[in-house]
PAGULO-556337 format. One record per residue (C-alpha): x, y, z; residue in three letters; residue number from 1. Coordinates in pm, 1 decimal, always signed. Example, Ala and Ser with C-alpha at 12.3 -4.5 7.8 and 13.67 -1.06 7.14 Angstrom:
BEGIN
REC     east    north       up residuo num
REC  +1230.0   -450.0   +780.0     ALA   1
REC  +1367.0   -106.0   +714.0     SER   2
***
This chain:
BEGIN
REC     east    north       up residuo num
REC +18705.6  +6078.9 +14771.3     UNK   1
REC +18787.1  +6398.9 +14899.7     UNK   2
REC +18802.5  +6718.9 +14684.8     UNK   3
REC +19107.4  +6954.4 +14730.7     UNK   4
REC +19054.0  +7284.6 +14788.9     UNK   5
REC +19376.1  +7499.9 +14668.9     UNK   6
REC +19400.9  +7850.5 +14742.7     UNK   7
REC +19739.6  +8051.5 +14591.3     UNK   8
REC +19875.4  +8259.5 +14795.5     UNK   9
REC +20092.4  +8508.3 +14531.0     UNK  10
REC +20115.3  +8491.5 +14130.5     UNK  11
REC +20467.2  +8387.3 +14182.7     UNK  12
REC +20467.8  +8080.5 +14461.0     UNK  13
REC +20310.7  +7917.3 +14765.9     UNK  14
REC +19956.7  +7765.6 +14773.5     UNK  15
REC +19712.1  +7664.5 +15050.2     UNK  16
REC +19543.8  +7298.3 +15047.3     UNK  17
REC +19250.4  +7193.8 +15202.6     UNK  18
REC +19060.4  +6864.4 +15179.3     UNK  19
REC +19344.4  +6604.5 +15282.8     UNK  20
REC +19453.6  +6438.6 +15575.2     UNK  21
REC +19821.1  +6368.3 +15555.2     UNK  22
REC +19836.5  +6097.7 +15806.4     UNK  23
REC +19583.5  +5850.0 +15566.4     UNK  24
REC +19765.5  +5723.7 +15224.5     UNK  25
REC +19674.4  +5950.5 +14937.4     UNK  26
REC +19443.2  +5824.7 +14658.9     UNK  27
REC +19578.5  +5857.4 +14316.6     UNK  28
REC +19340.0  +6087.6 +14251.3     UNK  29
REC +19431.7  +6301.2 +14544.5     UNK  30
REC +19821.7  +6216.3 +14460.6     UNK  31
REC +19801.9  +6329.6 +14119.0     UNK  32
REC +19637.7  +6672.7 +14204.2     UNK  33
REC +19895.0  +6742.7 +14511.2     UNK  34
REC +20176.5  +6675.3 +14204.2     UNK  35
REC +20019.8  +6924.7 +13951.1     UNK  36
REC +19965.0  +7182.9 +14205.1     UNK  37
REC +20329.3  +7158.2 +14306.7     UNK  38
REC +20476.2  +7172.5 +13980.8     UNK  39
REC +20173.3  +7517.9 +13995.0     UNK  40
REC +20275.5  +7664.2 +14297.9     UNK  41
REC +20604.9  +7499.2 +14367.6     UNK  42
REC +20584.0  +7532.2 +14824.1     UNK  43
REC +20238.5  +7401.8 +14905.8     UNK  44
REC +20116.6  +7456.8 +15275.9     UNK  45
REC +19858.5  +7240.8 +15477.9     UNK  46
REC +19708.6  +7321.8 +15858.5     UNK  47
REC +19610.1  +7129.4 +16093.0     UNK  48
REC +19813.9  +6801.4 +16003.3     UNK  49
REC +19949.4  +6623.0 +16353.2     UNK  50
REC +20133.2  +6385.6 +16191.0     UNK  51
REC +20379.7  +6097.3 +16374.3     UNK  52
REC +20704.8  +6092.0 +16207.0     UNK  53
REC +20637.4  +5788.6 +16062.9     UNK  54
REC +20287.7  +5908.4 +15905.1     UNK  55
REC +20530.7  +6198.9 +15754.8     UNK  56
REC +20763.1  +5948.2 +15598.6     UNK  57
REC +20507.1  +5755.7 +15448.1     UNK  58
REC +20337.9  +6066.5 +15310.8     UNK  59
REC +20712.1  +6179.0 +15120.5     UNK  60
REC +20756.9  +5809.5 +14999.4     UNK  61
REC +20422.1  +5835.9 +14806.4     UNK  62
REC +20653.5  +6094.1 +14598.7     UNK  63
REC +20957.4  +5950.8 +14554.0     UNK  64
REC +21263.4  +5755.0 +14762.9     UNK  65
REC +21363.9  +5913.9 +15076.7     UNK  66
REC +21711.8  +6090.5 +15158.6     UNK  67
REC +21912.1  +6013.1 +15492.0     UNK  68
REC +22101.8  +6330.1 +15574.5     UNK  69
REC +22443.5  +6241.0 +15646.9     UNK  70
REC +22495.9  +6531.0 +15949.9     UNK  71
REC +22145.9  +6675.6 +16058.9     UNK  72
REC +22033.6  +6402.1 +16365.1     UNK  73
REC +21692.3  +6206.2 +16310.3     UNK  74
REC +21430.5  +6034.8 +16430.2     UNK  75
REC +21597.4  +5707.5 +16591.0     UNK  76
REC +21325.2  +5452.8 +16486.4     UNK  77
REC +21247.6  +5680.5 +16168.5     UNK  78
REC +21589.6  +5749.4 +16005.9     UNK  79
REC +21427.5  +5941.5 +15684.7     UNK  80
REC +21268.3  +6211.4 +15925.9     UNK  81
REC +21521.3  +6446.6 +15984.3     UNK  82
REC +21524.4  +6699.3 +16315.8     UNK  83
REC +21588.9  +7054.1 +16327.9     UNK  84
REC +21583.2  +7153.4 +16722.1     UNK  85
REC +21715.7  +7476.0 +16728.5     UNK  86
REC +21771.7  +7685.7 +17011.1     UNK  87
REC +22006.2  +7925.7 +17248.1     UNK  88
REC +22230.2  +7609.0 +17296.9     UNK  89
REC +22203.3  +7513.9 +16934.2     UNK  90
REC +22197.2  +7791.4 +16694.4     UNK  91
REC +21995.5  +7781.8 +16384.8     UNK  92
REC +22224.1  +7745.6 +16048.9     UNK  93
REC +21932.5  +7732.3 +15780.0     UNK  94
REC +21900.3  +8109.3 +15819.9     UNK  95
REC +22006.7  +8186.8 +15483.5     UNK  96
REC +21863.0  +8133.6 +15096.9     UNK  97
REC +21958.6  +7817.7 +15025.7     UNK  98
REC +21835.5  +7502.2 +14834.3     UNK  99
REC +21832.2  +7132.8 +15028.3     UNK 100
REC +22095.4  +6895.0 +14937.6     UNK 101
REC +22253.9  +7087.1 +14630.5     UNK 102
REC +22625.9  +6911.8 +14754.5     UNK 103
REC +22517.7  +6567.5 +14638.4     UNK 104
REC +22490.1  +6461.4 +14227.0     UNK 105
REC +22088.1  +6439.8 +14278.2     UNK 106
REC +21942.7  +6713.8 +14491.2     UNK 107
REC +21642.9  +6613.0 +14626.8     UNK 108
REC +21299.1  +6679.5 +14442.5     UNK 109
REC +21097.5  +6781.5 +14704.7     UNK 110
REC +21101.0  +6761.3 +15104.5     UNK 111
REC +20829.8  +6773.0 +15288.0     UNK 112
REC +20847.5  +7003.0 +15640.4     UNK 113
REC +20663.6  +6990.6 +15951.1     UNK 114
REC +20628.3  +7232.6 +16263.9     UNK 115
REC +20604.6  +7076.9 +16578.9     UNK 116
REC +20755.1  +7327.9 +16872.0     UNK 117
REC +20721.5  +7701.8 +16799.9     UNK 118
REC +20853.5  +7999.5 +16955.1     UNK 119
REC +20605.9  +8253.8 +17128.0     UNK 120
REC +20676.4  +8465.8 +16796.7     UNK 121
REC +20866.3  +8502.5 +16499.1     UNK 122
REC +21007.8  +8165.8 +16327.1     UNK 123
REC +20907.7  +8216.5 +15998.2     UNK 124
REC +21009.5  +8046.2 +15654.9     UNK 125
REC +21036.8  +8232.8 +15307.3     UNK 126
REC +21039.7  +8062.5 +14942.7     UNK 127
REC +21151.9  +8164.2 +14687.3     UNK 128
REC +21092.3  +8081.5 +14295.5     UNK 129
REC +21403.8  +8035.9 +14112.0     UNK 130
REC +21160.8  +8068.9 +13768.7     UNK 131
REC +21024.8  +8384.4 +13830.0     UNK 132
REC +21355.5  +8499.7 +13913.0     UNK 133
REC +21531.7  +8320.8 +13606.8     UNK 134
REC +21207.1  +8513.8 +13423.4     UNK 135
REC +21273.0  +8809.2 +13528.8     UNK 136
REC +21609.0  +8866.8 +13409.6     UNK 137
REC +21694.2  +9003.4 +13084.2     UNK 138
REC +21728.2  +8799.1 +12764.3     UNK 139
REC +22103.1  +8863.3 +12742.1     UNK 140
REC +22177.4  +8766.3 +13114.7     UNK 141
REC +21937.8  +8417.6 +13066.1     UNK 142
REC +22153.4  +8343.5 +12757.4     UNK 143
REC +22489.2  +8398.3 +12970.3     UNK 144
REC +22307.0  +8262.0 +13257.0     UNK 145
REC +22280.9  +7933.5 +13086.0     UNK 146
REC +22618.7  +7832.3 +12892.3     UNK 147
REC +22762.6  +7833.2 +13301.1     UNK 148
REC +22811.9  +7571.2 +13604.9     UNK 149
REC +22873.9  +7656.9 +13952.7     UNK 150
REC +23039.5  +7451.0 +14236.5     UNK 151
REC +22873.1  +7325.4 +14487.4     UNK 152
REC +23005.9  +7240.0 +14868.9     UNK 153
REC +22878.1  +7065.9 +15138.9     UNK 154
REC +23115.6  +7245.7 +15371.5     UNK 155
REC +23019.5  +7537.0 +15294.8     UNK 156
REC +22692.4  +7504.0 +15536.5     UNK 157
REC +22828.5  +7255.1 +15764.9     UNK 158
REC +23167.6  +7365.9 +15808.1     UNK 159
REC +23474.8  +7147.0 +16051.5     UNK 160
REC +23414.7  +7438.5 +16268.7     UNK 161
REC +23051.6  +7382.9 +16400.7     UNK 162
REC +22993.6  +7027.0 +16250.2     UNK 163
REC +23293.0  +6853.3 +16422.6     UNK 164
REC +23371.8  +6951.7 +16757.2     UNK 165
REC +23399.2  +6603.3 +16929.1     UNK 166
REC +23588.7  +6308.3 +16821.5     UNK 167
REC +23255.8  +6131.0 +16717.8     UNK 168
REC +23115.8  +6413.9 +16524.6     UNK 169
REC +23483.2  +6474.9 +16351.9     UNK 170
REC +23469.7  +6096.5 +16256.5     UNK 171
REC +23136.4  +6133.0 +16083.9     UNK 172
REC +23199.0  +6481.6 +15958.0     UNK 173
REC +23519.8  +6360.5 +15781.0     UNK 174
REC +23373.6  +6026.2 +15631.5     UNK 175
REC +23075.4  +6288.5 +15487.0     UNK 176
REC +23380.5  +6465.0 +15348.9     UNK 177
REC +23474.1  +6238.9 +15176.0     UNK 178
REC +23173.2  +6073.7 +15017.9     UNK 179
REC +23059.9  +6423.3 +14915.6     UNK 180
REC +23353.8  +6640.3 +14700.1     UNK 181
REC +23278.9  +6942.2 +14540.7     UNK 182
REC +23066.1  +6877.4 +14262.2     UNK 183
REC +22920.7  +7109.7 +13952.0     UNK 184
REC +22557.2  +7164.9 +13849.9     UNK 185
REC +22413.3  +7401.8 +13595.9     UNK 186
REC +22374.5  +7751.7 +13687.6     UNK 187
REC +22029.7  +7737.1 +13515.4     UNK 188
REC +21842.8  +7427.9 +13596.6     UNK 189
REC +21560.1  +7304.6 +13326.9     UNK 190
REC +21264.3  +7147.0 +13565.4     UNK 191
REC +21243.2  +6770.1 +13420.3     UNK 192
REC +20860.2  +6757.1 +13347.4     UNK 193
REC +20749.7  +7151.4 +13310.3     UNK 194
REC +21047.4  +7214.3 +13162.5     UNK 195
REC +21060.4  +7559.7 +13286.5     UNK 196
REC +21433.9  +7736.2 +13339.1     UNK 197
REC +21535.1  +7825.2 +13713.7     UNK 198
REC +21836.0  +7998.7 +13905.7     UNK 199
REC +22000.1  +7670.8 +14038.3     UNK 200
REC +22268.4  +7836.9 +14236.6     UNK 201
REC +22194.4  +7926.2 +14600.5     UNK 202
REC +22416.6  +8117.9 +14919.5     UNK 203
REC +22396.1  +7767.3 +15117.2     UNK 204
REC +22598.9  +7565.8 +14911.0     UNK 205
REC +22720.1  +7686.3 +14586.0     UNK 206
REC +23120.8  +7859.2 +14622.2     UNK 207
REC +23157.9  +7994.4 +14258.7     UNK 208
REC +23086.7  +7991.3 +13904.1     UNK 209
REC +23359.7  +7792.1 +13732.0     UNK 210
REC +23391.0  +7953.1 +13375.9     UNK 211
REC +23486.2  +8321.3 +13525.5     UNK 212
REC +23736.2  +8425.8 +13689.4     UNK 213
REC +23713.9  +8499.3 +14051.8     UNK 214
REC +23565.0  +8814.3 +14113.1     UNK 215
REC +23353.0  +8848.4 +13792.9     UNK 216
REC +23204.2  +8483.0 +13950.4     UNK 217
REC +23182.5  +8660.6 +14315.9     UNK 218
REC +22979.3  +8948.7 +14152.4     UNK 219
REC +22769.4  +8785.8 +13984.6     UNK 220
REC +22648.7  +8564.7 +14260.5     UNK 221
REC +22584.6  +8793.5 +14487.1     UNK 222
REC +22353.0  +8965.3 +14223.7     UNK 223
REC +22195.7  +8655.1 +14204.8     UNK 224
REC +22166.4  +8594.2 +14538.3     UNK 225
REC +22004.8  +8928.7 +14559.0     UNK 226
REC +21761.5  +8880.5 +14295.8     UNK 227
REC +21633.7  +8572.9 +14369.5     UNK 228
REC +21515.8  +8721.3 +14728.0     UNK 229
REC +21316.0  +9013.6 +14592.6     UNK 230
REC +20967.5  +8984.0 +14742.4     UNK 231
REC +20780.7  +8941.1 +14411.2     UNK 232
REC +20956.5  +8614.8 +14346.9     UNK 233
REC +20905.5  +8511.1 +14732.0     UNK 234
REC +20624.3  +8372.2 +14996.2     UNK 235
REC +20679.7  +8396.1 +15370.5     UNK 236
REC +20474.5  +8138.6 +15599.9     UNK 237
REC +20391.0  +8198.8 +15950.7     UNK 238
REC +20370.1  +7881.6 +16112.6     UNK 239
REC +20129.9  +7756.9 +16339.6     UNK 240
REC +20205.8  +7374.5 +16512.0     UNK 241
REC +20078.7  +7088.0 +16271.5     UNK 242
REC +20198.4  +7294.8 +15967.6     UNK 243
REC +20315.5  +7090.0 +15660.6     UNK 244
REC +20486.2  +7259.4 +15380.6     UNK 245
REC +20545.7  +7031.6 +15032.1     UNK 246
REC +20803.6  +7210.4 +14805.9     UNK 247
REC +20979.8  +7145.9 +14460.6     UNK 248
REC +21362.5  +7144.6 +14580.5     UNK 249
REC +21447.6  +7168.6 +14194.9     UNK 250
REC +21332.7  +7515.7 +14144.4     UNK 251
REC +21299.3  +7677.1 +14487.9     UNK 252
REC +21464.5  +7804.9 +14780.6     UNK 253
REC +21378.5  +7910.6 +15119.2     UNK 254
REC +21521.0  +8073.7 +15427.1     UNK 255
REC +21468.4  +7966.1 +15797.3     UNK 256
REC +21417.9  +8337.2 +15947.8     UNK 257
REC +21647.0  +8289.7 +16339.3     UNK 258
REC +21435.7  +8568.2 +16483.9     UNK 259
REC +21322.2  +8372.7 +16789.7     UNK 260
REC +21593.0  +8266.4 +17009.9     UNK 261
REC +21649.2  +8189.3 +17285.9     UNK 262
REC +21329.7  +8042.9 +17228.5     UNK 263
REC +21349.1  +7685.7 +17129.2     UNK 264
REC +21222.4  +7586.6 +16738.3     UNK 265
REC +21149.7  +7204.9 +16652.2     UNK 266
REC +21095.7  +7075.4 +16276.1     UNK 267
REC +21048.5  +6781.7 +16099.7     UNK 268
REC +21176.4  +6726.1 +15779.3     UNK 269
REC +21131.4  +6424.5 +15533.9     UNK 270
REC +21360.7  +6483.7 +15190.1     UNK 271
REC +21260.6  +6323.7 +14858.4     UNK 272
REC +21540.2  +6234.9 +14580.3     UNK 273
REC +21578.7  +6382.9 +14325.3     UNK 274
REC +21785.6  +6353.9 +13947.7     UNK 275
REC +22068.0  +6480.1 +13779.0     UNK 276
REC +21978.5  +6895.9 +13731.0     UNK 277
REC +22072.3  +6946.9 +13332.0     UNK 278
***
């Protein structure tokens, strides 16, 4: 059995891991440590991992069950690996803070994310914690923080406008729609086995906090929004091919930095579900 090496990368998130092939199934040994060291370090990263999209989807399911995304395309023969090919003729849209999947009544748990075409330079993804954040704030502001629930809307990152042009991608964009309303979750999320207390709201998806009136909701997202990005809560990865980053979805989230184009980015993503946030 191997012996993982784990190396943190700040005191607030992100940890390197060493001793594991991803492409082999995980002992429950090995399984059990990766878990404990996410729940740590909540984004872990691994090099050197040339996985096959189905190797990648069989790593995830060791975790949990797998999400389809209803709009992002996929593999064709591997529907639970997601692809991000972005590029001059297909802008990124993940290049702002946002946590996966927050429009649906589970958000995922984890996902797990690998590099497979890089730009020359620049391409970069940032984490952040949403419980050093949620620690950092005052005792007063935690105990507003939590008595509140925000909305949450898929269309907010895949709006009509960019997400159905054609008469295909209207069809599917409109049945999403309508399987995915507007839903609330908790402003402050409680993790379900550390039990810790995170900011659960995030710029991709959430559109206001319901028990305040607009702008007093407006100003204090955009405080949040703010806070959660300072750089002692964050970690930014430089990615090399074969990169695989592991994160807790629950109580992170991350930013795709679009500094590369017209360069052309590819990405594979597997997503794990989740439960309800309380």
């Amino acid at each position: 059995m191997s012996v993982l090496e784990i190396t943190p990368l700040s005191p607030a998130i992100g940890a390197v891991v060493d001793g594991v092939q991803l492409s082999e199934p995980l002992s429950g040994a090995n399984r059990d440590a990766l878990t404990e060291a996410l729940l740590r370090h909540q984004v872990l990263f691994f090099r050197n991992q040339p996985v096959t999209p189905t190797q990648q989807r069989d790593f995830a399911r060791q975790f949990g069950d797998l999400h389809i995304h209803p709009i992002y395309p996929n593999v064709p023969e591997t529907p639970q690996i997601l692809v991000l090919d972005t590029h001059a003729d297909n802008l990124p849209d993940n290049d702002n803070w946002h946590t996966d999947v927050t429009f649906i009544t589970t958000p995922p748990l984890g996902a797990v994310l690998a590099a497979k075409t890089l730009p020359p330079t620049g391409g970069d993804t940032l984490w952040a914690s949403g419980t050093a954040a949620f620690d950092a704030l005052s005792p007063r502001l935690q105990a507003l923080l939590e008595g509140l629930t925000a909305t949450h809307d898929f269309a907010k990152s895949f709006p009509a406008s960019r997400h159905a042009i054609s008469q295909e991608s209207r069809a599917q964009w409109e049945a999403t729609r309508a399987k995915h309303p507007q839903l609330s979750h908790p402003v402050i999320r409680t993790h379900p086995v550390t039990g810790r207390k995170a900011l659960f709201v995030n710029e991709g998806f959430t559109l206001r906090i319901n028990e305040l009136p607009p702008r007093e909701s407006e100003a204090l997202l955009a405080f949040l929004y703010a806070h959660v990005a300072r750089p002692e809560f964050t970690v930014r990865w430089r990615w090399q091919v074969n990169d695989v980053a592991f994160w807790d979805n629950r109580v992170t989230q991350h930013y795709a930095v679009a500094d590369y184009l017209p360069e052309r980015r590819v990405m594979h993503r597997a997503t794990i579900l989740g439960d309800t946030p309380f």
